[in-house]
C-alpha positions in Angstrom: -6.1 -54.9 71.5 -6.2 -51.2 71.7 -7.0 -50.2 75.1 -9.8 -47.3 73.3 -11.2 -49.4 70.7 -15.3 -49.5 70.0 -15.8 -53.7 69.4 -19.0 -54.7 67.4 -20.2 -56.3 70.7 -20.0 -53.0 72.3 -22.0 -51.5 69.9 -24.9 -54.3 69.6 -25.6 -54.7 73.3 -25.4 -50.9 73.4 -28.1 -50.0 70.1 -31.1 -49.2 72.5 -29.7 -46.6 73.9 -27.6 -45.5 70.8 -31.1 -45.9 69.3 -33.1 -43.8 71.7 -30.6 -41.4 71.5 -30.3 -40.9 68.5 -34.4 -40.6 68.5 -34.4 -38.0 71.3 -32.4 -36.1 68.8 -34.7 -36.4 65.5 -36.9 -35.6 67.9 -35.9 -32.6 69.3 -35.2 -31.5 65.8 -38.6 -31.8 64.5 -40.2 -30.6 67.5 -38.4 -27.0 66.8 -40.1 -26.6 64.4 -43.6 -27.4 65.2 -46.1 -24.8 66.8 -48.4 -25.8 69.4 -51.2 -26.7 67.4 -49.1 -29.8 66.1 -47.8 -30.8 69.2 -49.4 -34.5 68.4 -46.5 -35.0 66.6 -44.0 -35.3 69.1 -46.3 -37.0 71.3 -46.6 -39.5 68.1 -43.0 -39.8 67.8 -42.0 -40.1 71.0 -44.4 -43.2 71.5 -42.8 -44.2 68.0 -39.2 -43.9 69.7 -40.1 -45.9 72.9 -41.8 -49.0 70.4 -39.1 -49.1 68.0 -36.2 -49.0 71.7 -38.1 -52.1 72.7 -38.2 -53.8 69.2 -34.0 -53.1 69.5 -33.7 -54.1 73.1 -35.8 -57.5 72.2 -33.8 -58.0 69.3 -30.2 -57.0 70.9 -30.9 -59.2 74.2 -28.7 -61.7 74.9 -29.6 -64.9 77.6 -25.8 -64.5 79.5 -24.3 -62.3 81.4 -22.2 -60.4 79.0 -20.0 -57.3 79.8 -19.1 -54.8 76.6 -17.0 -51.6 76.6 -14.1 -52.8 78.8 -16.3 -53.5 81.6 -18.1 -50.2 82.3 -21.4 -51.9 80.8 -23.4 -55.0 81.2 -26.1 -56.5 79.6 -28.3 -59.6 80.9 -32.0 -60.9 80.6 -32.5 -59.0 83.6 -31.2 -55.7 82.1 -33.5 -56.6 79.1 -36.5 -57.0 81.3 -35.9 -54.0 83.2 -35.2 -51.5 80.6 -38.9 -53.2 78.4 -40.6 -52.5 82.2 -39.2 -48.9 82.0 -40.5 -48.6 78.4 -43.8 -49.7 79.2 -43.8 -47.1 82.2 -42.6 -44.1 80.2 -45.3 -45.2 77.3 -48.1 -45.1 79.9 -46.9 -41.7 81.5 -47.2 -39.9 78.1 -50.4 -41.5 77.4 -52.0 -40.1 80.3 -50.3 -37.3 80.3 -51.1 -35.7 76.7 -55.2 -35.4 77.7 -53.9 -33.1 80.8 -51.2 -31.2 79.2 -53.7 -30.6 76.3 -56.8 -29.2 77.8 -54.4 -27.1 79.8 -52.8 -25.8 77.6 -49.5 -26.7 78.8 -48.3 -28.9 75.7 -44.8 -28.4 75.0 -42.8 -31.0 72.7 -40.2 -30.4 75.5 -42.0 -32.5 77.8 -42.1 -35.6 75.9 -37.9 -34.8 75.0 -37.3 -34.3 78.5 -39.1 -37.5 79.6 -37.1 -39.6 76.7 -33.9 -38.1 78.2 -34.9 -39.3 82.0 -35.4 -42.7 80.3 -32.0 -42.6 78.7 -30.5 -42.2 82.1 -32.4 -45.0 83.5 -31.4 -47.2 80.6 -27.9 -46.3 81.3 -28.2 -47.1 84.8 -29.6 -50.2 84.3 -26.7 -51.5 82.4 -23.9 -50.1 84.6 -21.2 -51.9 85.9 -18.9 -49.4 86.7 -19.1 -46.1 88.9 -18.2 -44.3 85.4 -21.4 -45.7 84.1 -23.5 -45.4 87.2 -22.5 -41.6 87.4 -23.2 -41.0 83.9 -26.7 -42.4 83.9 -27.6 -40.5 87.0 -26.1 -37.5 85.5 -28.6 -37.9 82.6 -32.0 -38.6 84.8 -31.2 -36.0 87.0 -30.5 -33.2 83.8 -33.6 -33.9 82.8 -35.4 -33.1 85.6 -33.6 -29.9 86.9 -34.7 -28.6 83.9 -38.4 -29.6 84.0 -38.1 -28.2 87.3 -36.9 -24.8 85.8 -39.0 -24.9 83.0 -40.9 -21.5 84.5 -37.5 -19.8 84.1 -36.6 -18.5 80.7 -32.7 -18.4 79.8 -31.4 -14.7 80.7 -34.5 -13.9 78.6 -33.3 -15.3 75.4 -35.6 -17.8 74.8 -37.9 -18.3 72.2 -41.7 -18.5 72.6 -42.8 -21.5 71.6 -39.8 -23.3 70.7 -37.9 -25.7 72.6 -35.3 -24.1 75.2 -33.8 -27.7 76.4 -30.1 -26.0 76.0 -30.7 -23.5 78.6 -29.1 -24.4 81.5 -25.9 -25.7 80.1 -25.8 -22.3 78.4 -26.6 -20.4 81.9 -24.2 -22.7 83.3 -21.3 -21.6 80.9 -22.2 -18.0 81.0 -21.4 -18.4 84.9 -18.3 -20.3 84.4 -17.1 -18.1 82.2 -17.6 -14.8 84.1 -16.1 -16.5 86.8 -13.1 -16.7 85.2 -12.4 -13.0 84.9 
């Protein structure tokens, strides 16, 4: 067996995050081009995304332990539980959340992209079994919220009103690397 080889298994107990991913992404696409008025969409989608990642986690579950992708990731009926738990959670947060952000006027489609993103880091962690894997899914909860955390600060002044700016720190952070390199 080729030591860098994708198995079928690897990819079945992996679809809910391949699937959320590749949500976040659709998205994130459809949000750019929304204004504010039709913010309702993403909000709409992103509930969407979270309903159809627990219809592909119930389906994809499996009742053993099982390990997949040469033992950086496990999957188990308490993985399964954990990760419906941490949809129901993230469901309720942007339920709440959109009657705030609204009357305040403080809707962006980032938020809900953002939020989807933390949730793909948790998801990751829950189903690490390696340091590799554990670092990765920290990696992606925590890059989500550095950048809500910035989100007053516009990239070098470059950004867009309106539009989604999610790229901006990984494009601050190579503009820094790269001058440092002169």
């Amino acid at each position: 067996m080729n030591p860098a080889s994708i198995t079928r298994l690897d990819l079945v107990l992996a679809a809910p995050e391949i699937f959320l991913l590749t949500a976040v992404c659709v998205i994130l696409l459809v949000d750019l081009f929304l204004d504010d008025e039709r913010r309702i969409v993403t909000f709409v989608l992103s509930l969407v995304a979270l309903a159809g990642a627990a219809w592909v986690t119930a389906r994809t579950g499996v009742d053993a332990r099982t390990v997949a992708w040469h033992g950086n990731y496990v999957a188990d009926p308490l993985a399964t539980l954990l990760k419906v738990v941490a949809y129901g959670a993230v469901a309720v947060v942007f339920l709440y959340s959109y009657g705030y952000l609204y009357v305040r006027r403080l809707i962006k489609g980032e938020f809900f992209v953002l939020g989807l993103f933390a949730l793909l880091g948790i998801m990751v962690l829950i189903s690490a079994n390696s340091l590799v894997t554990l670092y990765l899914g920290v990696e992606l909860l925590t890059r989500a919220l550095l950048r809500r955390r910035r989100s007053s600060i516009s990239c070098s002044g470059r950004s867009l009103p309106g539009r989604s700016s999610m790229a901006c720190p990984w494009f601050t952070a190579l503009r820094v690397r790269c001058s440092w390199g002169r």
